[in-house]
Structure formats: structure tokens, C-alpha cells
VMD Tcl script that builds the backbone (N, CA, C; Angstrom):
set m [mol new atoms 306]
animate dup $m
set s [atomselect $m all]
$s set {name element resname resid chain x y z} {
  {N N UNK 1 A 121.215 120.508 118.735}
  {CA C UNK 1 A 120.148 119.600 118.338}
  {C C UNK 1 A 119.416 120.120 117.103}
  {N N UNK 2 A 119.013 121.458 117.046}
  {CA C UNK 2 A 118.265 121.737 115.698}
  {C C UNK 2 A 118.857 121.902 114.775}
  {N N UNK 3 A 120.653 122.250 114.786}
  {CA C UNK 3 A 121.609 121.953 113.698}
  {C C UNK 3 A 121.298 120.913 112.628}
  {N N UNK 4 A 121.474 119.650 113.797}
  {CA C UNK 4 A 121.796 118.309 113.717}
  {C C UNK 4 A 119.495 118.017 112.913}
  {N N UNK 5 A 119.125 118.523 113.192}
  {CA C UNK 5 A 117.911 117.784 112.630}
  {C C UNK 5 A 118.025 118.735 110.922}
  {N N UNK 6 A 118.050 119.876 111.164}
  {CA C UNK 6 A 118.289 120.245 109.883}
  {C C UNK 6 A 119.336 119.679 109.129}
  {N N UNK 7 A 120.229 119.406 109.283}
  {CA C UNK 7 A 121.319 118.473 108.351}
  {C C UNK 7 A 120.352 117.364 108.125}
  {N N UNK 8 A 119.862 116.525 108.741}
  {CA C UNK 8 A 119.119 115.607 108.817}
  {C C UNK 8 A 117.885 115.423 107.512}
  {N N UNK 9 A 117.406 116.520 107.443}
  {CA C UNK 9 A 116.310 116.875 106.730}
  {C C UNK 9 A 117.248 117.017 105.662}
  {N N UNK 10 A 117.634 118.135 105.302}
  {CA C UNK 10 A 118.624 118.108 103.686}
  {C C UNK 10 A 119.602 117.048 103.353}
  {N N UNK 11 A 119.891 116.184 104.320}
  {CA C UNK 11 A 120.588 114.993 103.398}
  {C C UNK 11 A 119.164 113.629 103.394}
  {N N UNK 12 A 118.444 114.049 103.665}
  {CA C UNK 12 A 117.559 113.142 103.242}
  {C C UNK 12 A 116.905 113.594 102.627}
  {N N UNK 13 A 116.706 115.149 102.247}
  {CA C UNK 13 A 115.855 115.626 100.786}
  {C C UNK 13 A 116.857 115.626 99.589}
  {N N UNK 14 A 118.197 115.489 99.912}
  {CA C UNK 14 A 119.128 115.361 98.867}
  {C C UNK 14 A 119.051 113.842 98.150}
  {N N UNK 15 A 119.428 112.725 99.223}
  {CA C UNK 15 A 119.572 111.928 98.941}
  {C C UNK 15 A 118.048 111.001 97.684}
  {N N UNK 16 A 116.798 111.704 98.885}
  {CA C UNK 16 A 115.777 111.378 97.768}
  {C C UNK 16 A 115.590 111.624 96.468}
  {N N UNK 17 A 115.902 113.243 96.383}
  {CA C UNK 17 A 115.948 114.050 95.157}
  {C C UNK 17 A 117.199 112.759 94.016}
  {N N UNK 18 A 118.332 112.470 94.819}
  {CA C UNK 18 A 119.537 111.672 93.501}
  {C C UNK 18 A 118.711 110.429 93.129}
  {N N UNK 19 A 117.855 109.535 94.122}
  {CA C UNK 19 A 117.487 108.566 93.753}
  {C C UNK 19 A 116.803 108.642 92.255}
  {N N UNK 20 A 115.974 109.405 92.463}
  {CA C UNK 20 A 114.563 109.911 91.701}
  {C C UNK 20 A 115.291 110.576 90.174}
  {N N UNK 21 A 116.483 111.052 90.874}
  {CA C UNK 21 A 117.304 111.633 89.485}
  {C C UNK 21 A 117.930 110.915 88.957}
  {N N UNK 22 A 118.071 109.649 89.622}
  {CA C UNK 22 A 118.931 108.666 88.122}
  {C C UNK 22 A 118.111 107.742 87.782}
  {N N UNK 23 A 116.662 107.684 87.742}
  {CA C UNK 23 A 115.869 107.490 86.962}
  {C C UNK 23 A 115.575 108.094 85.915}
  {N N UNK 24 A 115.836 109.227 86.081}
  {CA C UNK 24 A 115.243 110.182 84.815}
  {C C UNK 24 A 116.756 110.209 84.443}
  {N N UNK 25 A 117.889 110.284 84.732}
  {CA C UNK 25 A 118.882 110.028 83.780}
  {C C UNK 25 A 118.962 109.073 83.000}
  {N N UNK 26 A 118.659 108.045 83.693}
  {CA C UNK 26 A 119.050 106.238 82.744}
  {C C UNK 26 A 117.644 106.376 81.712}
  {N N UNK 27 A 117.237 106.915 81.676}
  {CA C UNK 27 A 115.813 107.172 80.698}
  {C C UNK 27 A 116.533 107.042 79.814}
  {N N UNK 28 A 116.018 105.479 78.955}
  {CA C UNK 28 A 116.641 105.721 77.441}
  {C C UNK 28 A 117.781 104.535 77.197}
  {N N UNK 29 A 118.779 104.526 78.575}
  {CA C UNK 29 A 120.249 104.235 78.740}
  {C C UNK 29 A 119.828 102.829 79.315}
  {N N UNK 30 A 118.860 102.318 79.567}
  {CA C UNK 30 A 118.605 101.160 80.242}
  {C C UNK 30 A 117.747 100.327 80.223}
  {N N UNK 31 A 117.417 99.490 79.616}
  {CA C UNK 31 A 116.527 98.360 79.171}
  {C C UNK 31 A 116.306 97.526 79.988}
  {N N UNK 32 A 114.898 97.969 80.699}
  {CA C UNK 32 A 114.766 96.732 82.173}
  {C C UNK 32 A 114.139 95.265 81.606}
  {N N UNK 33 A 114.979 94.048 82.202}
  {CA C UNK 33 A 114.429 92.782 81.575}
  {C C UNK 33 A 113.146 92.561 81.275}
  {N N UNK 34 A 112.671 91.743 80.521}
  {CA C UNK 34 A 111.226 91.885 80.047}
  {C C UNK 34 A 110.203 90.870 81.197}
  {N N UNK 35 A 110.862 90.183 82.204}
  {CA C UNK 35 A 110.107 90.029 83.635}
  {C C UNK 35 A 109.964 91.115 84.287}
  {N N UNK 36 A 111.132 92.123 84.442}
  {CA C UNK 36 A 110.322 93.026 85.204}
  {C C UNK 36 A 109.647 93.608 84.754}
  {N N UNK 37 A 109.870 94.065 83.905}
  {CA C UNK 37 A 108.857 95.455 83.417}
  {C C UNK 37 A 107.208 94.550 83.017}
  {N N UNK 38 A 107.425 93.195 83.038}
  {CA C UNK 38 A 105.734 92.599 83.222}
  {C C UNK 38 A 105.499 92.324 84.157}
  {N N UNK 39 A 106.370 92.688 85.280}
  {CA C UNK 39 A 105.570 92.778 86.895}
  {C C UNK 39 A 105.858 93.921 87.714}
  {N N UNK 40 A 105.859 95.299 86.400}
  {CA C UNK 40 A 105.789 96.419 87.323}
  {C C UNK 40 A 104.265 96.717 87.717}
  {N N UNK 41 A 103.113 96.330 86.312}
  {CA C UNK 41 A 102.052 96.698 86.682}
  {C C UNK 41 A 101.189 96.088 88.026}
  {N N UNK 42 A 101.779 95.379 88.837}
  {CA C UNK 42 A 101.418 94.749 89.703}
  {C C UNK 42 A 101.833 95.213 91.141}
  {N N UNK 43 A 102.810 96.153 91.130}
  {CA C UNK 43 A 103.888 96.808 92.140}
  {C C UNK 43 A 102.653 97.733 92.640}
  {N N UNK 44 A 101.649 98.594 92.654}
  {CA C UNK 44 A 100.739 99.092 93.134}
  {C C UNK 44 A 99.659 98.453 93.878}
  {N N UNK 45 A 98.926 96.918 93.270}
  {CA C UNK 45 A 98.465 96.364 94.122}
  {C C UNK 45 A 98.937 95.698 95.382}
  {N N UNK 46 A 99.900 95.291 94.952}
  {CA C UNK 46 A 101.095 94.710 95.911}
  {C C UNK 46 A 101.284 95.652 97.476}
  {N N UNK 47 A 101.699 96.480 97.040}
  {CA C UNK 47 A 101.883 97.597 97.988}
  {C C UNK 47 A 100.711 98.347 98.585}
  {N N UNK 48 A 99.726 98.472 97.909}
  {CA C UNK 48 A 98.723 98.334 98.650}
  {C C UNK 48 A 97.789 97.479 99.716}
  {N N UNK 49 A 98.013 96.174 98.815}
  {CA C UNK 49 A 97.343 95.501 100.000}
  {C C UNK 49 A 98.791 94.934 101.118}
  {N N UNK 50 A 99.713 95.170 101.243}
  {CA C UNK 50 A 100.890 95.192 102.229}
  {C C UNK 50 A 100.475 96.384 103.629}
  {N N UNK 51 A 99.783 97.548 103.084}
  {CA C UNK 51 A 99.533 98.058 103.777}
  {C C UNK 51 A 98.057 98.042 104.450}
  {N N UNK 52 A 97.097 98.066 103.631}
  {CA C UNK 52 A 95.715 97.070 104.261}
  {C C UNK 52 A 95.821 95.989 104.907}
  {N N UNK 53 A 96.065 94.552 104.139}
  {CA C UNK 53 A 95.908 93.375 104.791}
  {C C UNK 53 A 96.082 93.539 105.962}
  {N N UNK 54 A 97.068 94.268 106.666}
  {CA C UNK 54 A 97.484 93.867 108.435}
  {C C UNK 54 A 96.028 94.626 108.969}
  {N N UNK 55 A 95.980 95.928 108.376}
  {CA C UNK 55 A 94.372 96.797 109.196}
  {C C UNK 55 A 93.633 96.194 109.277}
  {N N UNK 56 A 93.063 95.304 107.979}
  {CA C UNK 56 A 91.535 94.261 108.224}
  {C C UNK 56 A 91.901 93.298 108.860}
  {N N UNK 57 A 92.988 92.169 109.495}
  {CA C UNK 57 A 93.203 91.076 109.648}
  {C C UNK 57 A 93.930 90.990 111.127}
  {N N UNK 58 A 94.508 92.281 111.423}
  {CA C UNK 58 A 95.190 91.942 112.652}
  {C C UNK 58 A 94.377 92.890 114.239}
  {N N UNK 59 A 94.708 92.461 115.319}
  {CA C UNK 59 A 94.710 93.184 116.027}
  {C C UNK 59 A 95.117 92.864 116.949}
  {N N UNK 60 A 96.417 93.505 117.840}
  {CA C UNK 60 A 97.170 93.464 118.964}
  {C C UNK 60 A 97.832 91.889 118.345}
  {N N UNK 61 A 98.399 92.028 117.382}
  {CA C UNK 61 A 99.424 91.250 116.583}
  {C C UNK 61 A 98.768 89.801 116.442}
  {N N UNK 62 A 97.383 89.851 116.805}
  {CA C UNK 62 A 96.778 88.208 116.429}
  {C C UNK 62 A 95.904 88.356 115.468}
  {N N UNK 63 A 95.718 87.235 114.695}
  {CA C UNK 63 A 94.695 87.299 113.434}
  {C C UNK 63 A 92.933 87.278 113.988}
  {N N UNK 64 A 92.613 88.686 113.930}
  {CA C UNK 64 A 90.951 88.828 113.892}
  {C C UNK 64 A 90.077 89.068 112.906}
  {N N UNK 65 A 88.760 88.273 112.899}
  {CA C UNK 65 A 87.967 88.760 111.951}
  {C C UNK 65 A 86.779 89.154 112.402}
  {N N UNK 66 A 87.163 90.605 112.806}
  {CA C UNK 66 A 86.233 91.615 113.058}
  {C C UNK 66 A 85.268 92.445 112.340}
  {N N UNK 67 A 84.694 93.532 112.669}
  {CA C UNK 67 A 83.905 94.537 111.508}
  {C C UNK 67 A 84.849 95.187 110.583}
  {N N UNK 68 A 86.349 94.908 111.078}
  {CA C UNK 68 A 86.849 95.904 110.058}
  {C C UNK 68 A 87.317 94.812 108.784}
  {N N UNK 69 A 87.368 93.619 109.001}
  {CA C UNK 69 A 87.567 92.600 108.096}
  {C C UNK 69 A 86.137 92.620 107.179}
  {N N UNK 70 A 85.227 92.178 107.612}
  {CA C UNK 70 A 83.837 92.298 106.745}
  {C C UNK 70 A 83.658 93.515 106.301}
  {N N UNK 71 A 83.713 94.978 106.888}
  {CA C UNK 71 A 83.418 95.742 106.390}
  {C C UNK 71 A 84.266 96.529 104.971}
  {N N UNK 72 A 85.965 95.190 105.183}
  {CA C UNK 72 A 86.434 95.478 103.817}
  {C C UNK 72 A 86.477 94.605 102.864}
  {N N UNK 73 A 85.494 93.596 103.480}
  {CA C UNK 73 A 85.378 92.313 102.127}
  {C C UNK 73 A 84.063 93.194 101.055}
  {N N UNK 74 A 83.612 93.879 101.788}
  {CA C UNK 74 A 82.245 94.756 101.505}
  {C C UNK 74 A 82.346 95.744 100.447}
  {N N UNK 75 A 84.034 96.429 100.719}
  {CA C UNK 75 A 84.379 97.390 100.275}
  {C C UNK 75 A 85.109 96.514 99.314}
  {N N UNK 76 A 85.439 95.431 99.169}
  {CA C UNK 76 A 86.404 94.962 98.163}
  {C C UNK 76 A 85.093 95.090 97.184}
  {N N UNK 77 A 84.015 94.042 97.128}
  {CA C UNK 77 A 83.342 93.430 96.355}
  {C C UNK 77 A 81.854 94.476 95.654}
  {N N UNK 78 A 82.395 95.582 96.439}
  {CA C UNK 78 A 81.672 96.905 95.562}
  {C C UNK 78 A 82.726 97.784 94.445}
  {N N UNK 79 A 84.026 97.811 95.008}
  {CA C UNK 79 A 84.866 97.977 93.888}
  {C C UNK 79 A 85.208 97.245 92.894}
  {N N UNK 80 A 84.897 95.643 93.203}
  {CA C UNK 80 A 85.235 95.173 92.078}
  {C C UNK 80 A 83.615 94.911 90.896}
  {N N UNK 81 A 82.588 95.095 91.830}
  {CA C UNK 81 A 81.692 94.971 90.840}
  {C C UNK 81 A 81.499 96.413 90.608}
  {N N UNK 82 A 81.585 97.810 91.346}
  {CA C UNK 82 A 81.638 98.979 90.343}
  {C C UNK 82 A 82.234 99.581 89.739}
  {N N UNK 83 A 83.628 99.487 90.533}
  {CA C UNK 83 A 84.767 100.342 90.151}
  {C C UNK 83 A 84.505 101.811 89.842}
  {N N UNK 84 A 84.001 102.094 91.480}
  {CA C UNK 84 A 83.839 103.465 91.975}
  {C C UNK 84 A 84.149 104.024 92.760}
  {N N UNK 85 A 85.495 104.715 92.763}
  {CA C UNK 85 A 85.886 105.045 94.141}
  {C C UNK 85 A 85.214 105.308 95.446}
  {N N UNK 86 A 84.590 106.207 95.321}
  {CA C UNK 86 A 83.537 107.149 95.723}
  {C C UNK 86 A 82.633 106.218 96.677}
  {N N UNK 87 A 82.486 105.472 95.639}
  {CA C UNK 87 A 81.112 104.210 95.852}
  {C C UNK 87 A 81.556 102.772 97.226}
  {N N UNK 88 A 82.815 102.748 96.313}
  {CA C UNK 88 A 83.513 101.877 97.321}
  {C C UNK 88 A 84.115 102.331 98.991}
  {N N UNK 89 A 84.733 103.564 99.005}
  {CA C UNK 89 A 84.766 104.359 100.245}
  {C C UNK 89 A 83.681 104.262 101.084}
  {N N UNK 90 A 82.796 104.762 100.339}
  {CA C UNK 90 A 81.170 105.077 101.147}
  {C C UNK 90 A 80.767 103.613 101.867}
  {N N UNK 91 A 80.494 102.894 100.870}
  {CA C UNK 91 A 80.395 101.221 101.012}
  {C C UNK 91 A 80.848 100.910 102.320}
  {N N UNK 92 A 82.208 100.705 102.278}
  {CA C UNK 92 A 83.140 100.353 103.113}
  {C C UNK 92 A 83.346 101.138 104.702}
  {N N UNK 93 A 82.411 102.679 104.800}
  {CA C UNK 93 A 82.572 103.400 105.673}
  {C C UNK 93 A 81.343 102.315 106.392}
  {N N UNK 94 A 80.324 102.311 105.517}
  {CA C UNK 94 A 79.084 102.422 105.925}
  {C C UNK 94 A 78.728 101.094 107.061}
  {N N UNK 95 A 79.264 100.028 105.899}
  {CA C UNK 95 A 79.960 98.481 106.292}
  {C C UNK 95 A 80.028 98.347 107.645}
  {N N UNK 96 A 81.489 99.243 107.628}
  {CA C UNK 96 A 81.880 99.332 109.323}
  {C C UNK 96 A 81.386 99.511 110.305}
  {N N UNK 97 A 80.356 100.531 109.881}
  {CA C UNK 97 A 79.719 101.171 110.887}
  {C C UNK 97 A 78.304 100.764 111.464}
  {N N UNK 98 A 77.895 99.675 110.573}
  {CA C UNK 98 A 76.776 98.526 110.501}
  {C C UNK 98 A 77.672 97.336 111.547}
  {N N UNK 99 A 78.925 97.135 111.159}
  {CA C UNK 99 A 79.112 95.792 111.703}
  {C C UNK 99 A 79.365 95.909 112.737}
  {N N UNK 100 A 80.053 97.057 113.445}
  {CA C UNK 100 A 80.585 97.668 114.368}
  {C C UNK 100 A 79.267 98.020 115.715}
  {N N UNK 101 A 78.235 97.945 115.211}
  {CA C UNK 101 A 77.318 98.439 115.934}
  {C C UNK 101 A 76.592 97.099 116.604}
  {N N UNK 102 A 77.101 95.888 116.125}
  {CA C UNK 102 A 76.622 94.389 116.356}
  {C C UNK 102 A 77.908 93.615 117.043}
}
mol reanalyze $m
mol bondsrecalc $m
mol representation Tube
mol addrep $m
């Protein structure tokens, strides 16, 4: 069994490592269409809120709008009017912990 997990681990640190390496090979060698590369800058929000949306919106697989939903509309609308990390975290802790208490 610990054979078998260590193989496990190095062909999946291998396999990651080639992905990642023929990016930096084709550097140069490959001209991505001019749609994608104007919807790479968008691939971060995307993926972010893929992983939020379900935290604020779901719970036990049904749609709720609980403290953790308000307390990140809270946290949205302090980042977008400060654009402070810091500010927005805090916000958003604080939010929760206000709505959560009602």
C-alpha cells in the first residue's frame, strides 16, 4: 500500500510538472486565437466565483439566503466601492457575524 501511494504521488507530480512544461515550451511557438486570449482575463473571476457562489447560496444542496449570502453581498459591495482587501475580508467577517447573531 505505501509503495502504491508513493508511485501515486510521483506520477502525479510528474505528470503536473509536463503539463506546466509545455507551456513554457510552446512560449513563442503558438499563437492563441485572438477570442481567447480576450477571455483569458476573465478566467480568474470565473473561477472564483465557481467556487464562492455555491458557499453564499447553497445549503444541504437547496438554494438559501442566509447570513452567509448577505454577509457576502456586504463583502462584495465594500470591495467594489474600495478595493481593499483587507477592508473587504474584515467587512465580510464582520457582516456575518452581525447577521448570524439575528
Amino acid at each position: 500500500m505505501n509503495g502504491e501511494l508513493w508511485l501515486l504521488f510521483g506520477t502525479a507530480g510528474l505528470l503536473t510538472f509536463l503539463i506546466r512544461l509545455s507551456f513554457i515550451a510552446a512560449e513563442g511557438r503558438f499563437r492563441a486565437p485572438a477570442w481567447f486570449a480576450a477571455a483569458l482575463p476573465f478566467v480568474p473571476i470565473a473561477a472564483l466565483t465557481a467556487l464562492v457562489a455555491p458557499e453564499l447560496l447553497l445549503q444541504a444542496g437547496s438554494l438559501h439566503l442566509g447570513p452567509r449570502f448577505w454577509a457576502g453581498l456586504v463583502a462584495i459591495g465594500v470591495a467594489a466601492w474600495k478595493r481593499h482587501t483587507l477592508l473587504t475580508i474584515a467587512s465580510g467577517f464582520a457582516a456575518l457575524g452581525l447577521f448570524s447573531a439575528f
